[in-house]
C-alpha positions in Angstrom: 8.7 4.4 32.1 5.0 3.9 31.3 3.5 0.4 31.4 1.3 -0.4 28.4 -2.4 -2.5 29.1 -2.3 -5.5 27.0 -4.9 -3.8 25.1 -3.1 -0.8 24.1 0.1 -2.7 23.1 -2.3 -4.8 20.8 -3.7 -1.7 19.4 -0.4 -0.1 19.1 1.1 -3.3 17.1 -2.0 -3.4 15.2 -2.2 0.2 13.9 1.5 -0.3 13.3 1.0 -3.6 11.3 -1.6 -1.3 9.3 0.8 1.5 8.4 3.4 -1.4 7.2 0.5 -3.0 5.0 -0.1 0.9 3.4 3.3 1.0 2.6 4.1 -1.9 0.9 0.8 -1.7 -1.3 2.2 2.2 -2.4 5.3 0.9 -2.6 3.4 -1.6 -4.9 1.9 0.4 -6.7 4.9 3.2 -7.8 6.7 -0.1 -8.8 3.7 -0.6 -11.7 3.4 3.0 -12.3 5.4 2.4 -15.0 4.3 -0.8 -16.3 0.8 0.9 -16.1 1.9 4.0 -17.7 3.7 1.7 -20.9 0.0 -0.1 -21.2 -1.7 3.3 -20.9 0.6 4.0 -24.6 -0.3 0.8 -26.6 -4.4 2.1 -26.3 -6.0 2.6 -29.3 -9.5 4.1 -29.4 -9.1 3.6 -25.3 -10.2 0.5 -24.6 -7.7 -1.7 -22.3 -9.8 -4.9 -23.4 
């Protein structure tokens, strides 16, 4: 059974907290794929202002 330093146990819960974070913004962003895709039709002359 390995002991971890406080140190690497931070690290390793931070790097993990990181990977969480990455996934919910991708998971973010394929939900408004779609909503960005629908916008991407209405364009005309291709300005989105």
């Amino acid at each position: 059974m390995h002991h971890l330093f406080p140190q690497q146990a931070d690290t390793i819960a931070r790097i993990g907290f990181a990977n969480i974070k990455a996934q919910l913004l991708s998971e973010e962003v394929l939900e408004r794929k779609q909503e960005i895709l629908e916008a991407n039709l209405h364009l005309t002359g291709g300005a989105t202002c």
